[in-house]
Structures are given as C-alpha cells and as structure tokens.
C-alpha positions as CSV (number, residue, x, y, z in Angstrom):
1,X,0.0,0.0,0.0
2,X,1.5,3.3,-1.0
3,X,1.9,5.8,1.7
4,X,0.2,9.2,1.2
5,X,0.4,12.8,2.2
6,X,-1.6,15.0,4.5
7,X,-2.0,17.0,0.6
8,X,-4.0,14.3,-0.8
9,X,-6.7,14.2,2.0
10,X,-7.3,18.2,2.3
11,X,-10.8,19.1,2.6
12,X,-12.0,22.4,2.6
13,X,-15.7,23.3,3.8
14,X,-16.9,27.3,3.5
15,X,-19.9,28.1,4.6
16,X,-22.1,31.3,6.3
17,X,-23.4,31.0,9.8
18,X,-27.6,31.6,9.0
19,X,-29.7,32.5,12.0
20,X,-31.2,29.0,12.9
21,X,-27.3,28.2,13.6
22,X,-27.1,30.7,16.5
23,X,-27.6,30.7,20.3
24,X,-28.9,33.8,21.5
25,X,-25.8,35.7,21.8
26,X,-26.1,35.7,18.0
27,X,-23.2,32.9,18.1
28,X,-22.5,29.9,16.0
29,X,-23.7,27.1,18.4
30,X,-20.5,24.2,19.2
31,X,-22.6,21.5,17.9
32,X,-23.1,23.0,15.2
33,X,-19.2,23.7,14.5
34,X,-18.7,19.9,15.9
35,X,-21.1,18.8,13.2
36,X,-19.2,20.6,10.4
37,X,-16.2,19.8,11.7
38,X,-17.0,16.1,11.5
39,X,-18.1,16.8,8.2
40,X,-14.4,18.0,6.7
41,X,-12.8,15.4,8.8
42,X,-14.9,12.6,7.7
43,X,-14.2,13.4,4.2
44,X,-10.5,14.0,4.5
45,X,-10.7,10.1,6.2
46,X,-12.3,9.4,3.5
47,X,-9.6,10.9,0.6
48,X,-7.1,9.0,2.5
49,X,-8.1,5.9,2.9
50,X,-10.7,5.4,-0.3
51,X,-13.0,3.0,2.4
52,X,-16.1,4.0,4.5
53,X,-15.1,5.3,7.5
54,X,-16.4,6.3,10.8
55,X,-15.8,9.0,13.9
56,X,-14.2,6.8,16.6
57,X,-13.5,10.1,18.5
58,X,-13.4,13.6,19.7
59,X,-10.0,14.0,20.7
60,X,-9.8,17.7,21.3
61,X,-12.0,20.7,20.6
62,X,-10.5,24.3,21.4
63,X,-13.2,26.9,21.1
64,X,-11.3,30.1,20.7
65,X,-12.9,32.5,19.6
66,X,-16.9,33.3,19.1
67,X,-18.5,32.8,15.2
68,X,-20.6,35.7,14.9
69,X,-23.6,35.4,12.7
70,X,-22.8,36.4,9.3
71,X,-19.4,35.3,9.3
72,X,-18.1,32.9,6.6
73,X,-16.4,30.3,8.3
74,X,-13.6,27.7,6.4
75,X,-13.5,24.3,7.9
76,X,-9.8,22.8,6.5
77,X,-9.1,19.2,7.5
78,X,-6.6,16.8,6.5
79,X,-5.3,14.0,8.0
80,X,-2.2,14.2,10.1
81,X,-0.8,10.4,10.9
82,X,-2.2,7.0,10.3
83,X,-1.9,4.0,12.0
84,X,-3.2,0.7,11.0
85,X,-7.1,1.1,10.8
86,X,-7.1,4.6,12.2
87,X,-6.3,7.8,11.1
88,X,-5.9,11.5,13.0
89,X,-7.6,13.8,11.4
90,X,-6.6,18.1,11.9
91,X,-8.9,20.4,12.1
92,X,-8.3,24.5,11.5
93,X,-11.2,26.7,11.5
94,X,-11.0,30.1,9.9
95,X,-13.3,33.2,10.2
96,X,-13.2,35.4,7.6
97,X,-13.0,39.9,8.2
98,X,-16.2,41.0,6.7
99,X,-14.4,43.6,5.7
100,X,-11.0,43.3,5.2
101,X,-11.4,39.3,3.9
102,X,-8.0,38.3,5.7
103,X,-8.8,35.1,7.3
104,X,-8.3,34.7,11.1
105,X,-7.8,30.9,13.1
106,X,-10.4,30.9,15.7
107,X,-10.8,27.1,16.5
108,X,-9.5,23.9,15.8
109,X,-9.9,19.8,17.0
110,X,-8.6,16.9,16.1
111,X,-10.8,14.3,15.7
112,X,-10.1,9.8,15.1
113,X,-11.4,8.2,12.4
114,X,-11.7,4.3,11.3
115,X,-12.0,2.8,7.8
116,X,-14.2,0.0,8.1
117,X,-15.4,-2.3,5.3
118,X,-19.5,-3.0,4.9
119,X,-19.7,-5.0,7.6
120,X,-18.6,-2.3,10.1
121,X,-14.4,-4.6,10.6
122,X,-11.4,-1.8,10.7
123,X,-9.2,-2.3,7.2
124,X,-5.7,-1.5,6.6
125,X,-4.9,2.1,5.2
126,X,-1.8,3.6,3.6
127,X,0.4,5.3,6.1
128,X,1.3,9.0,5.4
129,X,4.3,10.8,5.1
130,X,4.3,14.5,6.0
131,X,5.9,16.9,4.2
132,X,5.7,20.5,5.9
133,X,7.0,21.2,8.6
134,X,3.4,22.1,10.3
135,X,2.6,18.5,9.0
136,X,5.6,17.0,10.5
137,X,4.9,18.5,14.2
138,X,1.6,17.6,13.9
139,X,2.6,14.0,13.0
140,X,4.8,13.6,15.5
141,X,2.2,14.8,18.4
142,X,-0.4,12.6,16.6
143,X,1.8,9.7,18.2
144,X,2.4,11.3,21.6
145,X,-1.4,11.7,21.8
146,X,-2.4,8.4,20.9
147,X,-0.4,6.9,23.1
148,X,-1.7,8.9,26.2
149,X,-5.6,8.0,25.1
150,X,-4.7,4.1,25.0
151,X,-2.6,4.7,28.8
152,X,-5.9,6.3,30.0
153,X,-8.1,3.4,28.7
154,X,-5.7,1.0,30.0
155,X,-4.9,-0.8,27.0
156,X,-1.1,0.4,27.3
157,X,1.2,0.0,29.9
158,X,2.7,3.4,30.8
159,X,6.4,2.1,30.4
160,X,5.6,1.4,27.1
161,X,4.5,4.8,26.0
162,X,8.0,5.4,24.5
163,X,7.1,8.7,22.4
164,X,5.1,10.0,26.3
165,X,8.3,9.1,28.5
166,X,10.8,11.0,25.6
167,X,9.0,14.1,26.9
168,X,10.1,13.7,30.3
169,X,13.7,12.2,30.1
C-alpha cells in the first residue's frame, strides 16, 4: 500500500453562519461547528483511505474564539498520521473579516477516524508521510497523543508509552 500525504486528503468546507445556527448571543452554536467539523474530517478520512469510514473520536476541541452570525467560516481538515485502521484527522477553523477578507484561526480539533469495510471490521490504510513542517509537528504529536488515550483506557502500559516518556527524560 503506497503511503500518502496530509496533501491528498485536504478538505475544505466554506460556509455562512444563518440565524437558525445561533444561540442567543447571536453565536455559531459548538454542535453545530462539531457537526461541520465532522463533516471535513470525515471526508478527509475518507480521501485518505478510499474506504467508508467512521468518527471513533473527539479527541480535542478548542473553542477560541466566538462565530458571529454572518461570518463565513472555512472548515480545513486533512489528515495528520495513520496508523493501521485509524487515522488522526486536523482540524483548522478560519473566520473570515467582513471587511478586510483576511482570514483569522479561531478554533481547531482533532478528531479519530476508522475505515471500516461494509460489515462495520477496521481495514488496513496507507500510512502517510508529512511533508511541511506544520505537517511533520503535527505527526509527530499525533503519536504522543495516541499513546496517552490508550494509557488512559488502559490498554497500554505506561512504560511502554516510549514517544510519552521522551517528553520527560
């Protein structure tokens, strides 16, 4: 299986925030921005693997900044590592000056994803090779932060969180 890069899975999601979408601060409700979040990531897991795949998890959601209504909001996702069924998936959220147009980051996540065939098993995916240096940090932590969620669910021994213990030696 040839290995990818983050390139090949970038998805790119542009939308306005419409009046039904806000709470009554005149705000983009999260689940809302979860929901199209999930959206870019799922098809970025998608362009990567070429199988179905599903959400396995919300790994981190930072809401930075408020989504006014009005705003055009850009939802870029690609995927930044891959392991053997699963895939971490990089989420940057931009809001765009009504004005001015320059974009501005105000959120981001990173989600897990799983490529399943039709009966719902994990198959095998190409692994990816980063090429920027943003996608090569992000790689790297992708690692670090995979092996932190399995020591929490206990289905790795601490000792053997090698990429965890390098921060601390």
């Amino acid at each position: 299986m040839q290995p990818k890069t983050p390139s090949e899975s970038v998805a790119v999601l542009t939308d306005l925030v419409l009046p039904g979408e806000t709470n009554p601060l005149n705000n983009l409700f999260g689940g809302e921005l979860l929901a199209r979040m999930d959206r870019a990531a799922s098809i970025a897991a998608r362009r990567h693997s070429r199988r179905i795949v599903v959400t396995a998890s919300v790994n981190h959601v930072a809401f930075n900044r408020a989504i006014p209504l009005g705003s055009v909001v850009t939802i870029e996702a690609k995927v930044s590592r891959s392991f053997k069924s699963s895939m971490e998936i990089y989420i940057d959220v931009w809001i765009e000056d009504r004005e001015s147009g320059i974009k501005n980051k105000a959120n981001e996540a990173i989600y897990t994803f799983v490529a399943v065939d039709e009966t719902g098993r994990p198959v095998e995916i190409p692994g990816i090779v980063p090429e920027t240096e943003l996608e090569k940090q992000r790689y790297d932590a992708a690692l670090r932060r995979k092996q932190l969620s399995l020591v929490l669910a206990g289905k790795m021994n601490p000792h053997d969180a090698t990429e965890l213990k390098a921060l601390f030696i």
